[in-house]
N, C-alpha and C positions, 0 to 999 in steps of 0.2 A: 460378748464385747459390744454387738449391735444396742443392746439397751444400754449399757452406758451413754452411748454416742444419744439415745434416743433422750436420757437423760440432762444432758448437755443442752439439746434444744429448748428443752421445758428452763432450764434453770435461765438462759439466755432471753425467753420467753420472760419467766417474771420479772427480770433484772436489767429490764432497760424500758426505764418508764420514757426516757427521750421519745425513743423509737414510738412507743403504743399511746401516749399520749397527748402527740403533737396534730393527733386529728380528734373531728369532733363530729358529731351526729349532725348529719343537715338534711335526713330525709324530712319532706313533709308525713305525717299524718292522714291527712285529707286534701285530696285534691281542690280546687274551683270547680266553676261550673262550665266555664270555660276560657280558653287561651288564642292567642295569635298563631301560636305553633305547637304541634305534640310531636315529639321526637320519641317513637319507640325507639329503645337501646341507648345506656348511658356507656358506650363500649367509646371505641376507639376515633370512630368519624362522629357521630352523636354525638358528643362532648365538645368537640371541638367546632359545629355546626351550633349546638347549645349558647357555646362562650361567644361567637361573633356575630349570631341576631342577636344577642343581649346588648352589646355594641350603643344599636339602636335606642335610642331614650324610647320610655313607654311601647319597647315591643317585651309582647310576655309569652313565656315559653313554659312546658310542661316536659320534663323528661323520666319517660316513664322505664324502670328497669325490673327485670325478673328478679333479679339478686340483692343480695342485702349489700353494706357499704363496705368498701375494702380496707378497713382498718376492725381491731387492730390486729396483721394476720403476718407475721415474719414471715410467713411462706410465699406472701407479694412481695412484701418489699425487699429482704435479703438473700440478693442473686444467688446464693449458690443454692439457695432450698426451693429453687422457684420449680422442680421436681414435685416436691410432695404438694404442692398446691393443688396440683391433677389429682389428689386423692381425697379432697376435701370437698364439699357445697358448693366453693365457688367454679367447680366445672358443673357444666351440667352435664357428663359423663355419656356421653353419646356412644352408639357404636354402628357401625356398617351393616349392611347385611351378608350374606354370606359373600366371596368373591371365591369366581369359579377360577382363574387366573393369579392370583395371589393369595399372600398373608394366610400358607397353611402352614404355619409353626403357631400360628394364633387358634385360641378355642374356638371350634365352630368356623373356623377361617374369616371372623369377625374382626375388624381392627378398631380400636380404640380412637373417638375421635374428641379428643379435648377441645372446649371453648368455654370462654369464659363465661359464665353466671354470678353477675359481680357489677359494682361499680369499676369504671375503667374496660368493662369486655377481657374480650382477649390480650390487650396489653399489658395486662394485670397478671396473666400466665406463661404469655408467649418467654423464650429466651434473649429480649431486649436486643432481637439483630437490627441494624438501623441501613435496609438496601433496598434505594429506592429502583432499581433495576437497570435493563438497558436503555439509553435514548431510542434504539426503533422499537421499543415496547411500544411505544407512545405513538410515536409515527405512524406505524402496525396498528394501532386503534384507530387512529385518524382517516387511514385507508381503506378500513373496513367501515366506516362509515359515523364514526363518532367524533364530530367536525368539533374543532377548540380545543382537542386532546391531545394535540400533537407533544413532542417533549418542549419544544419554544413555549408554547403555552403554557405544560404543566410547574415547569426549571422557577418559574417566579414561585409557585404556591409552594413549593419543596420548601423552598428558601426563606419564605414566609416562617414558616412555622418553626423554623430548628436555629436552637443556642449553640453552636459549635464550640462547649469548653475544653474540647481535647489539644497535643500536639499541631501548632499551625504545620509543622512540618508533613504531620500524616496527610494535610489533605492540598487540595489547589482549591485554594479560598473565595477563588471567582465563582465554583458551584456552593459555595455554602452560605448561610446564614448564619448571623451572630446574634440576632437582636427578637429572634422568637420566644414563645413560651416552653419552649420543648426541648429541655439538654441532653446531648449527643457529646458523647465521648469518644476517642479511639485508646480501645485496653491493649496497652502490655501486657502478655502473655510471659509463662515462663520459661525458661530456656529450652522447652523441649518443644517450644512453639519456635526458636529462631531454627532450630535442628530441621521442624516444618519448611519452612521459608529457606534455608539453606538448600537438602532435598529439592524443591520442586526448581530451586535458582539452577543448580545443576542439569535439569531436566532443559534449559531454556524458557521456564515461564516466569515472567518481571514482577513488579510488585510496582504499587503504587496508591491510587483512590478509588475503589470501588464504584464511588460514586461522584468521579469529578467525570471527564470527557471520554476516557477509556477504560471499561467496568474489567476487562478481561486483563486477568493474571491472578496473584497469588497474593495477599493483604491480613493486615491486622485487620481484626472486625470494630466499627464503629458500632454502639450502643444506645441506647436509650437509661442513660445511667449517672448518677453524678454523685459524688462522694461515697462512692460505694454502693448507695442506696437506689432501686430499680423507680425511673421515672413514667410511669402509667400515667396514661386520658386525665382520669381522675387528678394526679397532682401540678400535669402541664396547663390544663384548660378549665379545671372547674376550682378546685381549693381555691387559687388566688384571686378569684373574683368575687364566689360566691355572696361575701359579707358583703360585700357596696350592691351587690343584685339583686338580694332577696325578695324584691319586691316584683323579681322582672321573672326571678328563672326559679323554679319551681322542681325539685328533684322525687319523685317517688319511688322509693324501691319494694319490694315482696309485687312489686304490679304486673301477674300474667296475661297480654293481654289477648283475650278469643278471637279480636276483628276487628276491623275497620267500619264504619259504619257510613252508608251511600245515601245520597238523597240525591235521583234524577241524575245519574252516574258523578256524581260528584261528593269526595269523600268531605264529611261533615263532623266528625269524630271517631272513638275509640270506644269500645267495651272492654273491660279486663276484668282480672276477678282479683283480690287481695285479702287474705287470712280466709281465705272462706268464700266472703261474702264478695256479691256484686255490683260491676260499677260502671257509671258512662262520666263521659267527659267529650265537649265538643271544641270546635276548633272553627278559629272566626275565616283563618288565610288556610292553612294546608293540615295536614299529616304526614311527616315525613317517615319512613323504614328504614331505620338503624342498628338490625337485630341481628345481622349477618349474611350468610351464604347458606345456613340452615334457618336460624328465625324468621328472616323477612321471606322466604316464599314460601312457608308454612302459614302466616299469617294473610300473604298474599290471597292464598288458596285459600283457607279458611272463610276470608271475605268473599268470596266469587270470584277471585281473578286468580285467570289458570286455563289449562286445557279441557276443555268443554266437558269431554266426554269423563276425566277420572274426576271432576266437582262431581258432575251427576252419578257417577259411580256411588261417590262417598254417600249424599244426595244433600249435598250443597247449593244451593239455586245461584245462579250465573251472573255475574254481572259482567265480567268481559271475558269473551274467549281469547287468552292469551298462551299459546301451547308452550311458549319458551319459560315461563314461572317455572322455576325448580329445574329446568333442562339444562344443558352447557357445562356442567357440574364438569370441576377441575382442578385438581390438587398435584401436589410437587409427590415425590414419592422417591424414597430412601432406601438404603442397605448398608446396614454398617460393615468392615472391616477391621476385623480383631485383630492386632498385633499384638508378638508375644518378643520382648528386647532383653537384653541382659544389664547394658549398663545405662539404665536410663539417669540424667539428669539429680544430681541429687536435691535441686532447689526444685522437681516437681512436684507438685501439691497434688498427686492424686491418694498415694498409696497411706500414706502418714498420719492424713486425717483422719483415719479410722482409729486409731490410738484414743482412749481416752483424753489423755494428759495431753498431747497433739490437737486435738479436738478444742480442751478450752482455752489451751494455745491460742488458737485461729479465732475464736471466739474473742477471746480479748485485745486479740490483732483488729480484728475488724470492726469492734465497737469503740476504740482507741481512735482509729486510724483510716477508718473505712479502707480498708486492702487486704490483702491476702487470701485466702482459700473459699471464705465466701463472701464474698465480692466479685467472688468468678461463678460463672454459670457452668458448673462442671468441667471446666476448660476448653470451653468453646471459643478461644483468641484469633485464631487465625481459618480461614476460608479462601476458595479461589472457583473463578469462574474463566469455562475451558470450553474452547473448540474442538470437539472430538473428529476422529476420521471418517466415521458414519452422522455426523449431520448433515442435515437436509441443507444446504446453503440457498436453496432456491425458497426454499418457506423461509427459512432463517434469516437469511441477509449476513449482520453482524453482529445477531443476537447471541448469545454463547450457549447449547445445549445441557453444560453439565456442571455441575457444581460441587464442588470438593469440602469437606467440612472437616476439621480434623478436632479432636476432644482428648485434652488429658484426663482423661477420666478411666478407671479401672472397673471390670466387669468383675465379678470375683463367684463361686460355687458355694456359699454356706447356706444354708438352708436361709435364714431371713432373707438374704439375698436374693436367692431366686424365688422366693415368694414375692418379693419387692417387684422383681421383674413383671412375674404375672398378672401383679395389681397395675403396674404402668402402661406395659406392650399387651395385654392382652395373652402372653403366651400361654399356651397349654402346657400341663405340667411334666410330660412325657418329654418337651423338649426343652424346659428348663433343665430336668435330669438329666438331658446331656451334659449340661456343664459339670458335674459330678460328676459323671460318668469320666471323662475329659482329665479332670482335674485327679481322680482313683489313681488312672494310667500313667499320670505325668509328677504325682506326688507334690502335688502344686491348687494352689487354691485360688489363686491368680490367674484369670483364665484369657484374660486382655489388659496389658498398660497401658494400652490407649488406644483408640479408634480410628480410622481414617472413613469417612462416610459418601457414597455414590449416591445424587442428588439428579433427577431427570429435570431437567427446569419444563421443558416443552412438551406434556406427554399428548401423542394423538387419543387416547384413550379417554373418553367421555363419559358419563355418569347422569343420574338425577338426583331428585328429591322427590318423594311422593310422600303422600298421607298416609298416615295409619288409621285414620278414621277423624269425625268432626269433633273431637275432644280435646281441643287445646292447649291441653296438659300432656296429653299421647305423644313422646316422641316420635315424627315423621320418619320415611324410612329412607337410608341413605345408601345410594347404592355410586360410590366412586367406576366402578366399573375396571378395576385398577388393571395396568400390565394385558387389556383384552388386543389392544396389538403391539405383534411383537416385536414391532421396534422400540419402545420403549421398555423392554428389553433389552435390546441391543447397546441401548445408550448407556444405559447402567454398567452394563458388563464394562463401557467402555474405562468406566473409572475404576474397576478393578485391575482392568490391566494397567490404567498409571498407576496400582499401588503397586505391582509387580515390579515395572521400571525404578520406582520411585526405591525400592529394597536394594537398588544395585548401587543407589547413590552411596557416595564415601560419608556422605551425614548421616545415613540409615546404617552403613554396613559397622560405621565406630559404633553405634549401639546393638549391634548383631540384630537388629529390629527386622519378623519376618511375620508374615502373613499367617494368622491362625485360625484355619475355618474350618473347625470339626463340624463335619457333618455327615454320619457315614449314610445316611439316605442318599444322598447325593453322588454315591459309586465309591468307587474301590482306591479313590486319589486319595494320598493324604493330606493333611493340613498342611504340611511344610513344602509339597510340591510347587514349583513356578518353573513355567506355567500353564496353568488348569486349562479344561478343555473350555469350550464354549455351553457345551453339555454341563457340567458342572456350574455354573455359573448362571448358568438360567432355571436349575433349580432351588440353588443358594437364593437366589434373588428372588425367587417366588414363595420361597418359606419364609424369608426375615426381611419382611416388606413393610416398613413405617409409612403412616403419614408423616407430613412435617408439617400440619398442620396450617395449610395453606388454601382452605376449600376458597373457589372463585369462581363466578359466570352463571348463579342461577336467578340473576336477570339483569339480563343482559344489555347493555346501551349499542343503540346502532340505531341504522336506518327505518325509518314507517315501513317502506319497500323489503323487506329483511321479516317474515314469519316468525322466526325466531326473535327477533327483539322485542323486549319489554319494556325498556325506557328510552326515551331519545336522548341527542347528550346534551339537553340540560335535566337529565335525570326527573323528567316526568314520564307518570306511566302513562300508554297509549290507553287511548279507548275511554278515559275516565278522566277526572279533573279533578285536582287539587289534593293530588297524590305521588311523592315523590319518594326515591328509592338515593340513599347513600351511604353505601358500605361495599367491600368486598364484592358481593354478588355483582354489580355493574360494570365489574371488570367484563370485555370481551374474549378477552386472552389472558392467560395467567405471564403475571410479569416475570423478567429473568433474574429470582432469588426469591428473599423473605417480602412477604407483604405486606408488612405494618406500617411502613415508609409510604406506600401509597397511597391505604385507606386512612391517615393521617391528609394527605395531598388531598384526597377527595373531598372529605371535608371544608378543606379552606376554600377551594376552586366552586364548590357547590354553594356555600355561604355567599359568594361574592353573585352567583346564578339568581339565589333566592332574593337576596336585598335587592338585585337590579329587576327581577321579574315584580317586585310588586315595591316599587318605587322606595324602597327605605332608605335612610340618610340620615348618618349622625345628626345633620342639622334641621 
C-alpha cells in the first residue's frame, strides 16, 4: 500500500507545472570581486537582512549559500510532505554525538539534527510554527545585558515583517501586522483538534493569541502559510524583489564557505569553495554570519575566532580568543505521547490518507483548493503553553515552562513504516520492533491515533559545538548535552501527567482516548496504567527524546564584561571589526516556543543596526 501512496507523490510531482514552474534559476555563476556586504547563509535572517540593504540604492550584497535553490521540490512547499524533506540534500543531515542522559531508543544514542541546506535555511524545512515567544523572553535578554532587545523594542520588528491573512477573530490586531512581506495564517484544524481545545477548556486552560499580550493557554497554531502553500525566507524576502535588484544583490548557491578572511583584525572577506574548485570574494563595509547555531561557529572557528586553546588544538592560528563561539548551545527538547481512541472523529485526516483512492482524493483537494490533508503539517493545528507545578518562577517570572503540542497524526507498525521512522528519529531498529511487537499482541496495526507532545521550553542543560577538525566540509561535533539535569526531566514528566488529567476530561473519555506507552524497558507498568510512577516516566523520557529543532546561543549577544559573549547587541563580534553574527546563535536564552518568528525579527532589527552603523539612506 505504502508504494502506491509513494506513487501518488511522483504522479502529483509531474502534474502540477503551476506549483514547479512558477520559479526560476537566479543563482549567479560567478561571483564579483567584490561587494558592500557578504551575507553567509541565504536561510531565514540572511534573506531578510539581504532584502533591506538592498532597500539602499547602490548598496550591493553577495549572499553566499551551501545549498542549491528551493525549487522545484514539493517536499518545501506542500505542508503536509514537509517530513520527507529531512530525507533529501536539502538537510544537511547533522547528528549529535552520543548523549550520556538521553535519546537511547536512537542508534548509538545519536539524535537526528535537521537544518536546512537550501535556499530559504531552515524555513524551508521547519513545520511553519509562527511563535514569536514570551514578552519577558525579551525583557530576560535585556537584563542580561543585551540593551535594545527588550520586547518594547523588538514588538515593532515582529510587526514589521508579518502579513497577518488569517481570522481577525484568531488574533488581537494591535500585536500584528498586516502590511509585511511574510504571510501568516491561523489553521483550522479538524474536529479532533476542537476535541483538543475542548479537553484542555475543561482542565481550566483558556484559549486565545499566542502571540498577542498573554502567550499562555491552549490556541490554534498561527503559520507561515498561505493558500495552502508553505511561505519560506526565499518566497517572503527574496522572489519579490530579486528582478528590480539584480544589479544590487547577488545570490550564490553550491558556496561552502572555509573562512572569513582578516586583515589587522578586521574582517575583509570570505574564501569558499564551489564544485571543486576555489574562491575569495572581499567585502568593501562588513561580513555578516547567517549560517546558523551550527554553521556560524564552525566558520567562526575555522577563522580563528573561538576558544584559544581547542583553535590551537585543531591547529588553527588565533585571531580572537573568544571561549563563548560554539558554547551556550540550547535546544527545546520533546517526548511524544501515544494515544490509542476508539471513536475518533470521522472528518480526521490522519488514518484515510493512506488509502490509495483517499490519497489522490487529498491530492486533488489540495491542488484545487489549497486545503485538506496536505495543507496540514501532519496535524499539527493546535498547541498550548503552560505553567507547570515544578517551575522555577524565580528564573521564570511569567515565562511559561512547557509546551504542549498535539498532532493528528497516526504512528502505524508495517515494516516501511518503521523504517521510515528510523530514517527520520534516528531509531534503532530493536526499538522500532517494538511497535510490532505491540501491534502482534493487540492485533492492531495502529499503534497511535494521535499524539499529545511534552515540550521543555527552558532547559538548564547546556551543550556546545566543537570542531571535528580544519576541513570545512567535516561536520563539527554537536554535543546538546540533553536532559544532563534532571530537572528538565522533571518538567517533561510534567506534561505527561496533564495527558493523564487531560484522559479524564468528558472530550477524551467520548472518544475512550488513553495513553499508550509500550515500553517494557521501562518496568512492569502497563501502557494503559494512569498513573505511572515518576520512575517510568523518566525512563520513557530518556529513550524517545527528539529535538524540536530549535538549536540557539552558540554566540551569544551580551555584555564586553560577560566572558561568555561573542557579540554585543548590535550584533558585532568583540575583539575584531567588521564582522557581524545574525541568526539563531545570538540568542542568550532560548525563546518560550518555536524559533523562526524571532530569527525572522532578528533580521529586521539588525538591518535597521547596520544601515544606521554606516550611515545608509534610501535617499
Amino acid at each position: 500500500m505504502f508504494k502506491y501512496f509513494l506513487l501518488t507523490l511522483l504522479l502529483a510531482y509531474y502534474f502540477t507545472p503551476a506549483l514547479i514552474f512558477s520559479y526560476f534559476s537566479i543563482s549567479i555563476q560567478t561571483a564579483d570581486d567584490e561587494y558592500d556586504f557578504i551575507i553567509v547563509g541565504a536561510g531565514t535572517t540572511g534573506l531578510v537582512i539581504a532584502n533591506r540593504l538592498t532597500e539602499i540604492p547602490n548598496v550591493k550584497v553577495l549572499v553566499l549559500e551551501a545549498g542549491e535553490e528551493d525549487y522545484p521540490n514539493f517536499f518545501i512547499s506542500i505542508p503536509g510532505l514537509c517530513g520527507f524533506a529531512q530525507l533529501t540534500s536539502v538537510n544537511w543531515g547533522y547528528l549529535t554525538v552520543p548523549q550520556k542522559h538521553a535519546c537511547q531508543a536512537m542508534e548509538g544514542q545519536k539524535s537526528h539534527w535537521p537544518r536546512g541546506k537550501v535556499v530559504g535555511g531552515s524555513s524551508s524545512l521547519n513545520f511553519m510554527i509562527y511563535t514569536r515567544g514570551n514578552s519577558d523572553d525579551f525583557d530576560q535578554w535585556e537584563r542580561s545585558g543585551a540593551e535594545g532587545w527588550s520586547y518594547e523594542d523588538v514588538l515593532p520588528y515582529f510587526k514589521k515583517s508579518e502579513n497577518f491573512t488569517g481570522n481577525s477573530e484568531d488574533i488581537e490586531e494591535s500585536f500584528h501586522g498586516k502590511s509585511g512581506p511574510l504571510k501568516i495564517g491561523s489553521i483550522r484544524g479538524s474536529a479532533l483538534h476542537d476535541i483538543f481545545e475542548e479537553g484542555m477548556s475543561e482542565l481550566g486552560i483558556k484559549t486565545g493569541d499566542y502571540n498577542g499580550e498573554d502567550q499562555q493557554g491552549y490556541m490554534n497554531v498561527q503559520r507561515t502559510m498561505y493558500d495552502g502553500v508553505r511561505i519560506n525566507a526565499a518566497r517572503a524576502f527574496l522572489y519579490p524583489i530579486i528582478d528590480s535588484r539584480r544589479d544590487q544583490l547577488h545570490l550564490l548557491t553550491r558556496a561552502f564557505v572555509k573562512k572569513v578572511e582578516f586583515s589587522d583584525g578586521r574582517a575583509v572577506g570570505v574564501h569558499y569553495t564551489r564544485d571543486g574548485k576555489k574562491y575569495s570574494v572581499r567585502a568593501r563595509k562588513e561580513v555578516i554570519l547567517s549560517a546558523g547555531s551550527i554553521g556560524t561557529p564552525q566558520i567562526m572557528m575555522l577563522s580563528g575566532v573561538g576558544e584559544e586553546e581547542h583553535l590551537k588544538d585543531i591547529g588553527i592560528p588565533v585571531v580572537a580568543n573568544l571561549p563563548g563561539v560554539g558554547s551556550n548551545l540550547q535546544d527545546h527538547l520533546m517526548t511524544p505521547g501515544c494515544f490509542k481512541a476508539k471513536n475518533i472523529p470521522r472528518d480526521w485526516n490522519g488514518a484515510d490518507i493512506l488509502n490509495p483512492i483517499n490519497a489522490m482524493k487529498s491530492f486533488y483537494q489540495y491542488f484545487t483548493t489549497g486545503t485538506g490533508y496536505f495543507a496540514d503539517p501532519y496535524g499539527t493545528n493546535t498547541h498550548g503553553f503552560i505553567n507547570t507545578p515544578s517551575k522555577n518562577i524565580t528564573r521564570l517570572g511569567k515565562r511559561p515552562d512547557l509546551q504542549i503540542m498535539a498532532q493528528a497524526t497516526i504512528f502505524r507498525s508495517d515494516y516501511m513504516f518503521r523504517r521510515l521512522y528510523q530514517s527520520l528519529f534516528n531509531y534503532a531498529e530493536q526499538y522500532t520492533d517494538r511497535l510490532k511487537e505491540w501491534s502482534d499482541n493487540n492485533n492492531d496495526h495502529v499503534v497511535c491515533d494521535f499524539t499529545m507532545t511534552s515540550v521543555g521550553l527552558h532547559p538548564y542543560s547546556v551543550g556546545n559545538i566543537r570542531l571535528r577538525s580544519n576541513n570545512h566540509l567535516d561536520h563539527p561535533y554537536i554535543n546538546p548535552n540533553y536532559l544532563q539535569d534532571y530537572r528538565d526531566v522533571e518538567t517533561m514528566m510534567e506534561g505527561f501527567r496533564l495527558f493523564e488529567r487531560i484522559e479524564e476530561t468528558e472530550a477524551f473519555e467520548r472518544m475512550s482516548a488513553k495513553l499508550n506507552l509500550y515500553s517494557p524497558e521501562c518496568g512492569s507498568e502497563k501502557e494503559s496504567t494512569t498513573p505511572r510512577s515518576d520512575s517510568f516516566y523518566e525512563c520513557y523520557i530518556r529513550k524517545f527524546t527528539w529535538t524540536v529543532y530549535h538549536p540557539v546561543g552558540t554566540a551569544k549577544m551580551g555584555p564586553r564584561d560577560d566572558p561568555m559573549s561573542v557579540v554585543d547587541p548590535r550584533l558585532r563580534v568583540y575583539k575584531v571589526k567588521n564582522l557581524r553574527v545574525a541568526d539563531a546563535s545570538v540568542m542568550p536564552e532560548l525563546t518560550s516556543g518555536n524559533t523562526q518568528a524571532p530569527c525572522y525579527m532578528i533580521g529586521e532589527k539588525v538591518s535597521d543596526m547596520i544601515k544606521e552603523d554606516w550611515n545608509l539612506s534610501a535617499n
